[in-house]
N, CA, C and O atoms as a DFTB+ gen file, in Angstrom:
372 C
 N C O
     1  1      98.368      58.375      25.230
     2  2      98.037      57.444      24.162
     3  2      98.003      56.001      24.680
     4  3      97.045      55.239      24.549
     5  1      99.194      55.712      25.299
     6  2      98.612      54.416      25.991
     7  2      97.875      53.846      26.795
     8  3      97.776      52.646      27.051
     9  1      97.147      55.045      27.357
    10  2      96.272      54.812      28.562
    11  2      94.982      54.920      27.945
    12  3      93.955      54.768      28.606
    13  1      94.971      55.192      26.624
    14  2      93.522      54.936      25.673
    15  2      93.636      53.375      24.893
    16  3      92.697      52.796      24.348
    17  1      94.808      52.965      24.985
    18  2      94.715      51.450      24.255
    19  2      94.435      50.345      25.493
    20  3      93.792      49.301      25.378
    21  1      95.190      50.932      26.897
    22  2      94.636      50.379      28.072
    23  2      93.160      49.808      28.755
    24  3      92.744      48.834      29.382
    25  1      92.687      51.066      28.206
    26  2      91.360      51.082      28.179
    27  2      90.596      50.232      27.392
    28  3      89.978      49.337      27.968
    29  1      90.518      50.340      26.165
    30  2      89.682      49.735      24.879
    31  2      90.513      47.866      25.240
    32  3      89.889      46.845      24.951
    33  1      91.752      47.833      25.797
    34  2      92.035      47.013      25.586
    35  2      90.943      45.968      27.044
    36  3      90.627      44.781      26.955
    37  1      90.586      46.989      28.306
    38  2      89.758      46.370      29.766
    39  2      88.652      46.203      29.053
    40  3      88.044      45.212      29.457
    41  1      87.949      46.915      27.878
    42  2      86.900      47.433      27.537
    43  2      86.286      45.890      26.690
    44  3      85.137      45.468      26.823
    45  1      87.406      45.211      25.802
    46  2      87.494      44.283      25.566
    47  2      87.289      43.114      25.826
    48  3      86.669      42.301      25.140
    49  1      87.965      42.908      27.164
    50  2      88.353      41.910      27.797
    51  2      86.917      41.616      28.500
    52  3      86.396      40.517      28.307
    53  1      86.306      42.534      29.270
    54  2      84.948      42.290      29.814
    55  2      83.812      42.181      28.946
    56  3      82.927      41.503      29.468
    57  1      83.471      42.691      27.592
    58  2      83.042      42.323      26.772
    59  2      83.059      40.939      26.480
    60  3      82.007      40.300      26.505
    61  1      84.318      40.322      26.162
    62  2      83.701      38.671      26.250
    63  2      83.764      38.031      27.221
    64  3      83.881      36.818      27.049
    65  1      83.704      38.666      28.946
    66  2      83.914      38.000      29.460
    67  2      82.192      37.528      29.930
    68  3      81.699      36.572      30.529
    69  1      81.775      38.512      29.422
    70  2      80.071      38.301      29.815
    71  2      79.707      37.594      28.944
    72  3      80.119      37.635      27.784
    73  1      78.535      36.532      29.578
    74  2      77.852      35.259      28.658
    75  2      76.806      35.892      28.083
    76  3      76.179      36.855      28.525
    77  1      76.633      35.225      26.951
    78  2      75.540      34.991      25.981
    79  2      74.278      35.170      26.569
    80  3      74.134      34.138      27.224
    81  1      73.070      36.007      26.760
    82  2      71.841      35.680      27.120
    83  2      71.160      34.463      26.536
    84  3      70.818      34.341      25.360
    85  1      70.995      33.502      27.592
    86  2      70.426      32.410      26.766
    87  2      68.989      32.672      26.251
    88  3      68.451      33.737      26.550
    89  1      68.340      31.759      25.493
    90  2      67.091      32.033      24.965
    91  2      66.356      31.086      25.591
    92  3      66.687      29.986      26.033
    93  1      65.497      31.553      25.575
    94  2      63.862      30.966      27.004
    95  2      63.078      30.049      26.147
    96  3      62.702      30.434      25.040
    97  1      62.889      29.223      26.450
    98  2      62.222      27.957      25.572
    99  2      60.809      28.000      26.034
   100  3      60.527      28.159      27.221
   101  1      59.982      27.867      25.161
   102  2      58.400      28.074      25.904
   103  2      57.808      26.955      25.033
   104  3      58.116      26.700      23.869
   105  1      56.771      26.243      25.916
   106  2      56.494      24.682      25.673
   107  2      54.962      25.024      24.666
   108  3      54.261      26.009      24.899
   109  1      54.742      24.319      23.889
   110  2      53.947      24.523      23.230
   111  2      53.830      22.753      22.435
   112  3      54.600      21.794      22.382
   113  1      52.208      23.084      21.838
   114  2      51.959      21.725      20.885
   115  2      51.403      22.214      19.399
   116  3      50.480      22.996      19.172
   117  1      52.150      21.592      18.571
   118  2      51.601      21.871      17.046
   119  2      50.715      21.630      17.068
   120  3      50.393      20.491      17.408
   121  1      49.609      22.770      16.638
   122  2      48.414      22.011      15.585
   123  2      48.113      21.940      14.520
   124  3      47.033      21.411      14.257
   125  1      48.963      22.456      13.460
   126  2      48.841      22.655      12.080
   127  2      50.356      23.408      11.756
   128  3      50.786      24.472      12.202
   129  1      51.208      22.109      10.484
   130  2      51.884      22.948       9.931
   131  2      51.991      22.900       8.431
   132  3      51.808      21.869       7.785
   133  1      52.367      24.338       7.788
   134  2      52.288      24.750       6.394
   135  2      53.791      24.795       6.098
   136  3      54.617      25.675       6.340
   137  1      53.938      23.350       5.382
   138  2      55.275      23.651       5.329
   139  2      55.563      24.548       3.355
   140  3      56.688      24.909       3.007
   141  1      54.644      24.665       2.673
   142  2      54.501      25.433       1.716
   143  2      54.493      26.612       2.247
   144  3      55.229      27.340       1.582
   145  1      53.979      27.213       3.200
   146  2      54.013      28.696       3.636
   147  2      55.627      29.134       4.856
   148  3      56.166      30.200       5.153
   149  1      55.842      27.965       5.165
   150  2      56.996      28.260       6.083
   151  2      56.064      28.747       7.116
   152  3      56.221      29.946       7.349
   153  1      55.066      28.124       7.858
   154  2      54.059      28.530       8.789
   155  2      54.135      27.168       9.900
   156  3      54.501      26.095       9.420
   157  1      53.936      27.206      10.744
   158  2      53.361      26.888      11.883
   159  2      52.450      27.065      12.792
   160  3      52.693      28.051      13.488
   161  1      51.431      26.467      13.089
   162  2      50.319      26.773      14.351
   163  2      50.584      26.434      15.653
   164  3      50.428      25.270      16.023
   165  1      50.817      26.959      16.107
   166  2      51.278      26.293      17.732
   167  2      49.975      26.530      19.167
   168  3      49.546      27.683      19.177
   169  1      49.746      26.185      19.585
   170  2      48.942      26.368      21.136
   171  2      50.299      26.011      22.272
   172  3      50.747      24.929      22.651
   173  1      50.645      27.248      22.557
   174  2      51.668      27.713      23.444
   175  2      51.098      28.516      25.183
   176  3      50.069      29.116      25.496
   177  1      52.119      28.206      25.822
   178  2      52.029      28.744      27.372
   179  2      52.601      30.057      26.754
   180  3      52.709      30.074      25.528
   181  1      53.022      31.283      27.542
   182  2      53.177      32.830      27.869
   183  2      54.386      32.739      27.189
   184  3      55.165      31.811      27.403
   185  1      54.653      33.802      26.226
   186  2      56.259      33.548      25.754
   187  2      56.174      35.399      26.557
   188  3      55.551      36.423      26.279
   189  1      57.056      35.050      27.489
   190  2      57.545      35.947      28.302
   191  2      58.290      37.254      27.691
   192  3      57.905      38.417      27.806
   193  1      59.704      36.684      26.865
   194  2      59.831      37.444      26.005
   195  2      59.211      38.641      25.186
   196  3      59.726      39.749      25.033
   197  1      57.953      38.180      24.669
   198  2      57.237      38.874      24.026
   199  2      56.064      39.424      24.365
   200  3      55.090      39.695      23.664
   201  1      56.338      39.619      26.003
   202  2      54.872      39.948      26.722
   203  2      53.835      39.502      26.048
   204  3      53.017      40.396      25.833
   205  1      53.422      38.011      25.445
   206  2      52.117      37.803      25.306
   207  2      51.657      36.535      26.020
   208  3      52.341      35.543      26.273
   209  1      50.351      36.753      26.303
   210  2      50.041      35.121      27.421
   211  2      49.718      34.014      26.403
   212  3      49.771      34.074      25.175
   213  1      49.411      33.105      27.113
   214  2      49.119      31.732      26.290
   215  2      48.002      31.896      25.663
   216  3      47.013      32.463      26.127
   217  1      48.158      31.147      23.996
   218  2      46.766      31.343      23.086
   219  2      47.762      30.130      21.936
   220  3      48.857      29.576      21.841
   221  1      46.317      30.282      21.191
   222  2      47.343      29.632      20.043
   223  2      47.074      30.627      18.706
   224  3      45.965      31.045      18.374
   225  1      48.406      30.920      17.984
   226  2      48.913      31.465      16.818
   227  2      49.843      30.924      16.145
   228  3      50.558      30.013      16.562
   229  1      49.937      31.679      14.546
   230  2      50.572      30.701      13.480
   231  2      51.803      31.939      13.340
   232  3      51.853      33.134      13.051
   233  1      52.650      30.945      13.701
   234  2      54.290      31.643      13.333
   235  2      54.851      31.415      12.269
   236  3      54.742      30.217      12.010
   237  1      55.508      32.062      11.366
   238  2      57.167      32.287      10.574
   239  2      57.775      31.176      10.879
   240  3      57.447      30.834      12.015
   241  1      58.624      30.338      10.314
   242  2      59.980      29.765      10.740
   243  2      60.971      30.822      10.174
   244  3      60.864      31.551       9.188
   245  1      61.910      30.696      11.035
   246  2      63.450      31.405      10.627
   247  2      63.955      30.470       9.393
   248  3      64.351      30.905       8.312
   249  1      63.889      29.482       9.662
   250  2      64.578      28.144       8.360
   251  2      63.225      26.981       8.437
   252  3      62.479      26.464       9.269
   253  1      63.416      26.984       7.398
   254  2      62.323      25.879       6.887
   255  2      62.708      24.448       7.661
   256  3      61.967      23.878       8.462
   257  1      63.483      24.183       7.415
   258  2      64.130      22.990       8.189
   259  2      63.698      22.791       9.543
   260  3      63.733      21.655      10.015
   261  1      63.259      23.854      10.284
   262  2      62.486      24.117      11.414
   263  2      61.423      22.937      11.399
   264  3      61.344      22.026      12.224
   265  1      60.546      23.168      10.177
   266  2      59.633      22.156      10.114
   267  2      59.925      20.735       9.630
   268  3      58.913      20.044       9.516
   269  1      60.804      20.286       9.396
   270  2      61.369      18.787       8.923
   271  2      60.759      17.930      10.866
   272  3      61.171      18.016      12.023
   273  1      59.729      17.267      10.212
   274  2      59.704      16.108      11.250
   275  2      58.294      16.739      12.001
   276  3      57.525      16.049      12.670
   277  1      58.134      18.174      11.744
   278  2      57.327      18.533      12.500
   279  2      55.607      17.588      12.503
   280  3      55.511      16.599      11.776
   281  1      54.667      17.929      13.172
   282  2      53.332      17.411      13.031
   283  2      52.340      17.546      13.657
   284  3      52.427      17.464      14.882
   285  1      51.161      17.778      13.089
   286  2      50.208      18.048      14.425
   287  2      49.950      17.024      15.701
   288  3      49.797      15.805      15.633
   289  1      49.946      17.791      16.784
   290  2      50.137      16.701      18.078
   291  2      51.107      17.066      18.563
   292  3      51.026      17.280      19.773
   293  1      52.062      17.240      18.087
   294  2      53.689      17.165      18.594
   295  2      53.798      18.241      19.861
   296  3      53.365      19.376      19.658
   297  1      54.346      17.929      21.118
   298  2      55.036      18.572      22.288
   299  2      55.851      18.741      21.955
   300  3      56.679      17.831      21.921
   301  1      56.182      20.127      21.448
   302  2      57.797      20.870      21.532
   303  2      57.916      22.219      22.529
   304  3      56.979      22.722      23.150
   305  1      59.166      22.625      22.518
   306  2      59.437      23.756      23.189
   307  2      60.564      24.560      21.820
   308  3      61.436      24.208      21.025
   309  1      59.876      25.727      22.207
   310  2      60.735      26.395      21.206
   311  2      61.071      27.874      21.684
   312  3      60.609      28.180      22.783
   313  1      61.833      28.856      20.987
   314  2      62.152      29.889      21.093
   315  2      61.348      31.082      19.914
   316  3      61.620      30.852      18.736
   317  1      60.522      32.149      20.147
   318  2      60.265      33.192      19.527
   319  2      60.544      34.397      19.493
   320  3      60.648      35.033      20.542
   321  1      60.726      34.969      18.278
   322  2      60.873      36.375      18.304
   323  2      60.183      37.374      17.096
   324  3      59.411      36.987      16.218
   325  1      60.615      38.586      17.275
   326  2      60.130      39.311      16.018
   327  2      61.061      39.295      15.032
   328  3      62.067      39.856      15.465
   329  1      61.197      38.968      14.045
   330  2      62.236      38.813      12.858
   331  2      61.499      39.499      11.874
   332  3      60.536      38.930      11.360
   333  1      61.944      41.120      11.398
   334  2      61.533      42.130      10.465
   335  2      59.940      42.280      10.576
   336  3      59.278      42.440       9.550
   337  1      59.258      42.218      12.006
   338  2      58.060      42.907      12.282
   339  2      57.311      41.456      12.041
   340  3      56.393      41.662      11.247
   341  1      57.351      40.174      12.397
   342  2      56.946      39.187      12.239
   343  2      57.290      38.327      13.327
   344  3      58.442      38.310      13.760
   345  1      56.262      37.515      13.865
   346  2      56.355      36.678      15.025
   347  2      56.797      35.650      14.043
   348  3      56.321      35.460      12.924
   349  1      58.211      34.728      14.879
   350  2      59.041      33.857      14.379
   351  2      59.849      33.115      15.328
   352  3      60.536      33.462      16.289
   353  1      59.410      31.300      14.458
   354  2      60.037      30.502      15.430
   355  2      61.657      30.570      15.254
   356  3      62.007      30.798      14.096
   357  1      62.322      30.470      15.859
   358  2      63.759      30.961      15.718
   359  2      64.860      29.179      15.828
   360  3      65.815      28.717      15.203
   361  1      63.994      28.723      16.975
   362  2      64.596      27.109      17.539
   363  2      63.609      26.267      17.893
   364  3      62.602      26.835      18.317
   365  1      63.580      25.156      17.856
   366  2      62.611      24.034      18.533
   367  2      63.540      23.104      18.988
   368  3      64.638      22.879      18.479
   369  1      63.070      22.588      19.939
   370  2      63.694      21.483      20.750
   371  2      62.854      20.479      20.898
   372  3      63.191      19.481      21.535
């Protein structure tokens, strides 16, 4: 019995000892945003992540607030993913 709490207890310990996968920022420029739709247009380089190459497409925000400040023109870098079968900006920087 104690050599099963031993365990769960190593099992633990290396669990947080491993970092966070960080998230990959991929540079892109607005060209249109819908902030009534919670949409964005971006013309982006390869988001690696998502095996797709550079094009431009209109993303999801995760939070609306995403778009506060946003504008067409704008150089950002941001983070994407699929959020419930939907391409989605997740972060901008």
């Amino acid at each position: 019995m104690k050599s099963k709490f031993v365990i769960a207890a190593a099992v633990a310990a290396v669990a947080w000892s491993v970092p966070a996968v960080a998230q990959e920022y991929t540079k892109g420029t607005v060209k249109e945003v819908k902030a009534d739709e919670e949409k964005v247009t971006v013309v982006h380089e390869e988001l690696k992540n998502l095996d797709m190459p550079a094009m431009t497409m209109v993303f999801n925000v995760a939070d609306p607030a995403i778009l506060d400040g946003l504008s067409a023109g704008d150089a950002i870098e941001f983070v994407a993913d699929r959020v419930r079968g939907k391409l989605t900006i997740t972060d901008v920087k």
